[in-house]
C-alpha positions in Angstrom: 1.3 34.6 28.9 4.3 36.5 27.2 4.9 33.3 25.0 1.6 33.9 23.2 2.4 36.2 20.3 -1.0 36.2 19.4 -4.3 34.3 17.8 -4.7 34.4 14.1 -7.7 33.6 12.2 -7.0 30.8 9.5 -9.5 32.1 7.3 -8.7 36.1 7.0 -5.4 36.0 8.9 -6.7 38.9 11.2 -4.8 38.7 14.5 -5.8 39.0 17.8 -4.7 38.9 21.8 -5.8 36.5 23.5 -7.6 38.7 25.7 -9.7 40.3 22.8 -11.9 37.1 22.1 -12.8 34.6 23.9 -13.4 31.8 20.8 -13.1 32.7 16.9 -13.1 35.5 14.4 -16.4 37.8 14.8 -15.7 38.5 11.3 -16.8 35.2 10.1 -19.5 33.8 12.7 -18.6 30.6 14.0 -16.7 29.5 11.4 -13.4 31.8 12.3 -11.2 29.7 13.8 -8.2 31.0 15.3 -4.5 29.6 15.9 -2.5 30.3 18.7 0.8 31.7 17.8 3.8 31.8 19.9 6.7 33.8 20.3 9.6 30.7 19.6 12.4 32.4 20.3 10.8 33.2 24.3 10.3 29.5 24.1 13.5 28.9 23.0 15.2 30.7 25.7 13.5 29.3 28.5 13.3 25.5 27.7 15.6 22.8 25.7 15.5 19.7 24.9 17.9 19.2 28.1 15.9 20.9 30.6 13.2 18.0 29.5 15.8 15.4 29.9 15.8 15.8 33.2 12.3 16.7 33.6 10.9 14.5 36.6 7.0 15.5 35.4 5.6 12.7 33.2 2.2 14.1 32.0 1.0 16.9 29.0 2.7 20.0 32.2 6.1 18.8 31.2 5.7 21.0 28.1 4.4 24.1 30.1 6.2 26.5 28.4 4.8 25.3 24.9 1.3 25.5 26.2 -1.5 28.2 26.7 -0.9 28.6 30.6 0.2 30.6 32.6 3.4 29.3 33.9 1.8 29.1 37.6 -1.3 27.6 36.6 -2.7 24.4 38.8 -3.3 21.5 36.4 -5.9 18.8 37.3 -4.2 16.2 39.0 -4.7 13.2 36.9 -2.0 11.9 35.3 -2.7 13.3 31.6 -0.1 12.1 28.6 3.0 10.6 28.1 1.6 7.4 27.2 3.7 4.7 26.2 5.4 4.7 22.4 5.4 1.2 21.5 8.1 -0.7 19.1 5.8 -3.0 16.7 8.7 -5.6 15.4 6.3 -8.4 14.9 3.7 -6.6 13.5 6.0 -4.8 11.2 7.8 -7.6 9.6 4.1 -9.3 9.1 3.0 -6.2 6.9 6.6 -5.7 5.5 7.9 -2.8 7.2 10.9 -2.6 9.3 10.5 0.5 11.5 6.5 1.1 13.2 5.9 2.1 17.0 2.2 2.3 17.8 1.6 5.3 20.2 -1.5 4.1 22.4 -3.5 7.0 24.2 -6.0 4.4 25.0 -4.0 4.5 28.6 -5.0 7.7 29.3 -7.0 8.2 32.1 -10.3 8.3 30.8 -8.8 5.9 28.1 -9.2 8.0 25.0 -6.6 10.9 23.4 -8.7 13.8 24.4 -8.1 13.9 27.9 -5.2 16.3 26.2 -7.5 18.8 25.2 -9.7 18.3 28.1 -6.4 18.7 30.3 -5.9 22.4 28.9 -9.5 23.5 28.7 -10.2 23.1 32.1 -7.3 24.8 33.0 -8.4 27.9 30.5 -11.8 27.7 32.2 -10.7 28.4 35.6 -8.4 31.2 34.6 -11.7 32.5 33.6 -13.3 31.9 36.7 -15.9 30.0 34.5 -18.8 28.2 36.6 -19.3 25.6 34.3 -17.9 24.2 31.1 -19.8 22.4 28.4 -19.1 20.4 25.8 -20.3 18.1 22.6 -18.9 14.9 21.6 -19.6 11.4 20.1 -18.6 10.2 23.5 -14.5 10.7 23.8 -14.3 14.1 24.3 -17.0 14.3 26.7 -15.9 11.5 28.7 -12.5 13.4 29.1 -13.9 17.0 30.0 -16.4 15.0 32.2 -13.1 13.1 33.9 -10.9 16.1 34.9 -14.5 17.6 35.7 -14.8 15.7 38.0 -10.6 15.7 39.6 -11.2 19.1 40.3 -15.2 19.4 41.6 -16.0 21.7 37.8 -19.7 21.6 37.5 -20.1 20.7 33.5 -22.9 19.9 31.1 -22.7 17.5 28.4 -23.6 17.2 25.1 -23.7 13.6 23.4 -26.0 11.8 20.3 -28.4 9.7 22.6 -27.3 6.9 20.0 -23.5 6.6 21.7 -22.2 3.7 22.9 -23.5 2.8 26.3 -20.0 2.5 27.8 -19.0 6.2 27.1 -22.5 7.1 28.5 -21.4 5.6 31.7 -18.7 7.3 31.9 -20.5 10.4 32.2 -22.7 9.8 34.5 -19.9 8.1 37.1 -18.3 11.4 36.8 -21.5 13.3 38.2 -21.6 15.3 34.6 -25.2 16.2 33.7 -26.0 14.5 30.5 -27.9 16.0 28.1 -28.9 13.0 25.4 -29.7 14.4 22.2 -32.1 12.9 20.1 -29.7 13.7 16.9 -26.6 13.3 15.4 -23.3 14.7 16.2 -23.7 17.7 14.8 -26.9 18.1 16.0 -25.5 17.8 19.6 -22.7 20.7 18.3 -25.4 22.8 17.5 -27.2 22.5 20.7 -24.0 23.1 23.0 -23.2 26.3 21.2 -26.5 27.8 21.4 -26.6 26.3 25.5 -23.0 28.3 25.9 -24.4 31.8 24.5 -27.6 31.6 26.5 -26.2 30.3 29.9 -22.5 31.7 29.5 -20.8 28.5 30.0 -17.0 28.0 29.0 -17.2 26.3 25.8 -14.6 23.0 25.4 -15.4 22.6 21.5 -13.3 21.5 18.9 -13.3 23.1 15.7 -14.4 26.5 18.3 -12.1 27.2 21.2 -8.6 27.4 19.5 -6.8 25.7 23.1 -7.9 22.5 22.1 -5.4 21.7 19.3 -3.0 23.3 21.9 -3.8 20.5 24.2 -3.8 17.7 21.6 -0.6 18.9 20.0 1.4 17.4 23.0 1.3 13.9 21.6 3.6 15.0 18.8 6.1 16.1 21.5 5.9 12.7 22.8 6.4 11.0 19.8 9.4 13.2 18.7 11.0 13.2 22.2 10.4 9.1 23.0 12.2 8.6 19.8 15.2 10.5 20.7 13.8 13.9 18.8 14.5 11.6 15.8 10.9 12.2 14.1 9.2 9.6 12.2 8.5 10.3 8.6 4.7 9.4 9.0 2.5 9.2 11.2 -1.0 7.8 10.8 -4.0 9.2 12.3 -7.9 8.4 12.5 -9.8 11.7 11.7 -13.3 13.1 12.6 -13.8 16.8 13.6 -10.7 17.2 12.4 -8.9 18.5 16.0 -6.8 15.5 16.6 -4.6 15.8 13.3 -4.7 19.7 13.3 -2.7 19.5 16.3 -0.6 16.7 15.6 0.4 19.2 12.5 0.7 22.3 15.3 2.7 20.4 17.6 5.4 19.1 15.4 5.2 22.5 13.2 6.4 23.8 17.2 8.8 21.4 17.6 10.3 22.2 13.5 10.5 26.1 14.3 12.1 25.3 18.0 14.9 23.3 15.6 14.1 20.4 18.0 13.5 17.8 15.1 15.0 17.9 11.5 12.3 17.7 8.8 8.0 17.5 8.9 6.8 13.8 9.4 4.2 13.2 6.5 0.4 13.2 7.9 -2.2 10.4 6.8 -5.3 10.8 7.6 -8.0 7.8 8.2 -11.4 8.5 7.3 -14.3 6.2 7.7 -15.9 5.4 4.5 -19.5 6.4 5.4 -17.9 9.8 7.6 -15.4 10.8 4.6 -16.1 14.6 4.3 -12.2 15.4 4.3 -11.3 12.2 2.2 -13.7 13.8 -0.3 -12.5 17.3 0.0 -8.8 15.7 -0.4 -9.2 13.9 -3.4 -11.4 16.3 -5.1 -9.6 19.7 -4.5 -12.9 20.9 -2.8 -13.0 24.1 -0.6 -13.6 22.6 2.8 -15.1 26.5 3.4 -17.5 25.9 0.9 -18.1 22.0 0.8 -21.7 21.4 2.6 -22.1 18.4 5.1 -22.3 15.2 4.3 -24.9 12.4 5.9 -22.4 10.7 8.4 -22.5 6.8 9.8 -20.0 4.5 11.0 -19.0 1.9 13.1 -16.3 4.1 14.6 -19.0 6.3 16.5 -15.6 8.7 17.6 -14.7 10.1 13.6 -18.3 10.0 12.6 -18.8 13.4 11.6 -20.8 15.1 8.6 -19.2 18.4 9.0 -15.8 18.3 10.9 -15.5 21.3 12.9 -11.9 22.1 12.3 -11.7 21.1 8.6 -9.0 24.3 8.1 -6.7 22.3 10.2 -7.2 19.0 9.0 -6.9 19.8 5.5 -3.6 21.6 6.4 -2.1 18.8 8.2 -2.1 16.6 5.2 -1.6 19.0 2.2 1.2 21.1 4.0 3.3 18.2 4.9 2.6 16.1 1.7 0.4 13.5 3.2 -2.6 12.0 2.4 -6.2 10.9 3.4 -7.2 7.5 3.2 -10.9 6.0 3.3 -11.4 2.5 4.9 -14.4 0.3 5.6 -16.5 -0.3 8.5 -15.1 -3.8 7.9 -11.7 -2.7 7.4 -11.9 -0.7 11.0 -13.5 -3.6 12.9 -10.7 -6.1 11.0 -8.2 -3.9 12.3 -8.9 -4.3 15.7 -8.0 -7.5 16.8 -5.0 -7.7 14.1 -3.5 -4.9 16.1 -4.6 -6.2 19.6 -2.8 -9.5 18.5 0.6 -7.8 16.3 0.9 -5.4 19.7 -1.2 -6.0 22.9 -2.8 -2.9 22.1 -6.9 -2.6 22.4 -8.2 -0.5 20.1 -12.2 0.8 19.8 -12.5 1.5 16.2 -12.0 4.9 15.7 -8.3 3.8 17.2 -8.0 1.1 14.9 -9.0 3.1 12.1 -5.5 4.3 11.8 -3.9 1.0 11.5 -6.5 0.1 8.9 -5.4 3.3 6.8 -1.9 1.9 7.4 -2.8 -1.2 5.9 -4.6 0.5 3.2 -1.5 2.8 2.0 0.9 -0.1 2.5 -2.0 -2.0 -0.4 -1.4 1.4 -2.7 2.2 1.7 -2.4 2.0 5.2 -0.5 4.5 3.7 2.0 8.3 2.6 1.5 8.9 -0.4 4.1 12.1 1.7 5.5 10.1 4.4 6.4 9.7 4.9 10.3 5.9 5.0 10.9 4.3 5.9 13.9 0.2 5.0 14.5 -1.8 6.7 16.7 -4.4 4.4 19.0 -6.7 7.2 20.3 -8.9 5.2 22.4 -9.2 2.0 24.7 -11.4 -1.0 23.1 -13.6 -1.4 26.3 -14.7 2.1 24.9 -17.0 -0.1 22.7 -17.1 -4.0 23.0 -19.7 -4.4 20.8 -17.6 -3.0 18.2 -14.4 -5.3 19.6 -16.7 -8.3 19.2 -17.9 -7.4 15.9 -14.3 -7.2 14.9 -13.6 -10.7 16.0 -16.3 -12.2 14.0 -15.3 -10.8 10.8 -12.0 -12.7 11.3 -13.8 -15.8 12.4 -13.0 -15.8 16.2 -15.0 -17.3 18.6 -15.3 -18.6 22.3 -16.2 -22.3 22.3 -19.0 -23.8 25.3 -17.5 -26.3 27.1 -18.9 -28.8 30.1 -17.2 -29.5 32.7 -15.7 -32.3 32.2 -12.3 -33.6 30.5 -13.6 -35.3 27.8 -15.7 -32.5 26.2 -12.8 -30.4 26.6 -10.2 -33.2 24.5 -13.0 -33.4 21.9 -13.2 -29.4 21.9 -9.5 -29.6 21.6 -8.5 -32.4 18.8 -11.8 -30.8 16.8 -10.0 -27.3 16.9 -6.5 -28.7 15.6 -7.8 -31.0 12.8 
């Protein structure tokens, strides 16, 4: 892997090969987080924007060369990334914008964006020779290393709150994972997983821990930029957690800016739940995200519910370096969003994925957004992820199926009651 320059720590700025750890920074325990750093002018010489023109590979492998692989590495066969970019001209002129696209990794093929990440670290596990992987998640994350798990016979072992939604659960155990339900919270699962990977050696899939992930999740900015003609947006609006998903929307379009592939750095805006706000917090109160202790996390949108996000270094870059924001929204406001995107787009959103619309709506209520600006929002999971949280959403905006007999006449009173 030539392309790799090397791995830096974000906190001390020590470099590494990649060869020399496996994970983070010895210098600072688990808290050393490294970036990959790449050699652009290698890259540059053996890819261009043309050579993906007439790429015929439609998944995350048609950016190879931008990735952590080696360049003859098998990739799991399912079909993970370019998901469709979607022009929102309805549900633009209804909020007073004239230029949104809603980017919707729901279709992915566990239906949730980390499948990216997932996608990579198995990849990094078997050029390891690892015999099994583990992993801790809300539900997403593990449903995606559990997936690809299981479209390449990987043993894993997962790691999830026992309180996650029961369709995620399901998931996992379709998949053949072995499911360890922790009687905890997120972190608590976290906690557990790391200790499980020291003791048993497994390959550990972490965010905020193994540095490949934001490799993996950085690809959806090369979508973006590349499905609207390398012409990037100049926002883009993303639901945050951990913290992984919007540090590598920022790496990915920071590889695409030093490439020369797009013209200037989208601004980042980050969605936090109100009751999962750590970063929000940090944001607005200039608070070292190093030093800031957790918070007591609970939302509705299980999949950003997070007391201490694991790759706060990255998230906190992503906004501050490209002169974002963070934005806090209600449960109310995420469940709210949900059908007013499904009906402005088609699109399905659980609410972690509507989240980002509802911090769109939010800015758009603080004048943080001109309506010429070319927004992007990211949908980072399918709703069927959680229908209890769909149907929630539906009630707050006073939707509701009606009972009908079967007959005629019960259905013409249903009907003239419903348009009086």
């Amino acid at each position: 892997m030539d392309h790799i320059s090397h791995l830096k720590c974000l906190i001390c700025g020590k470099t590494y090969q990649p060869d020399e750890v496996d994970y983070v920074c010895p210098d600072h325990g688990r808290e050393g987080i490294l970036d990959v750093q790449y050699d652009y002018d290698l890259i540059g010489r053996r890819l261009s924007k043309g050579d993906l023109f007439h790429s015929t590979t439609f998944t995350i492998w048609r950016y190879k060369t931008l990735l952590p692989v080696q360049p003859n590495a098998k990739v799991p066969p399912l079909s993970v990334g370019w998901t469709p970019l979607y022009r929102a001209d309805r549900l633009a002129g209804e909020i007073g914008l004239q230029h949104l696209w809603v980017k919707d990794d729901g279709r992915l093929p566990t239906a949730s964006f980390k499948d990216r990440a997932s996608a990579v670290a198995v990849v990094k596990a078997q050029e390891k020779g690892a015999a099994i992987i583990t992993t801790a998640s809300t539900g997403n994350a593990a449903a995606a290393l559990s997936g690809i798990c299981a479209s390449v016979k990987q043993p894993n072992v997962i790691f999830v709150p026992e309180a996650a939604p029961p369709a995620k659960i399901a998931q996992l155990l379709t998949f053949g994972s072995q499911v360890m339900l922790v009687r905890g919270t997120y972190d608590d699962a976290f906690e557990l997983c790391l200790a499980a990977a020291d003791e048993f050696g497994w390959y550990n899939r972490n965010t905020g821990f193994n540095p490949y992930m934001t490799e993996g999740k950085k690809t959806v900015s090369f979508e973006i930029c590349e499905q609207l003609g390398w012409q990037a947006p100049d926002r883009i609006f993303v639901s945050v957690g951990d913290g992984c998903i919007i540090g590598g929307v920022h790496k990915g379009l920071k590889d695409l800016l030093a490439l020369g592939w797009i013209d200037h750095m989208p601004k980042i805006m980050g969605v936090q739940a109100e009751g999962s706000s750590y970063l929000y917090q940090a944001w607005k109160n200039g608070e070292d995200v190093l030093t800031k202790p957790a918070i007591k996390a609970q939302t509705a949108a299980d999949s950003i519910s997070a007391g201490l996000p694991r790759d706060r270094l990255k998230a906190m870059a992503a906004v501050t370096e490209t002169g974002g924001a963070y934005l806090s929204v209600t449960d109310d406001e995420i469940l709210a969003a949900i059908p007013a995107l499904a009906r402005g787009t088609g699109v399905f959103a659980e609410p972690a994925g509507a989240a980002a619309y509802a911090g769109l709506l939010k800015a758009i209520e603080q004048g943080q957004v001109h309506p010429n600006e070319r927004i992007v929002v990211i949908n980072t999971g399918n709703g069927l992820k959680d229908v209890a949280g769909a149907m929630k959403g539906v009630e707050l905006v006073g939707t509701k199926a009606y009972h009908v007999a079967p007959d005629i006449e019960a259905l013409r009173q249903i009907i003239k009651n419903t348009n009086s």
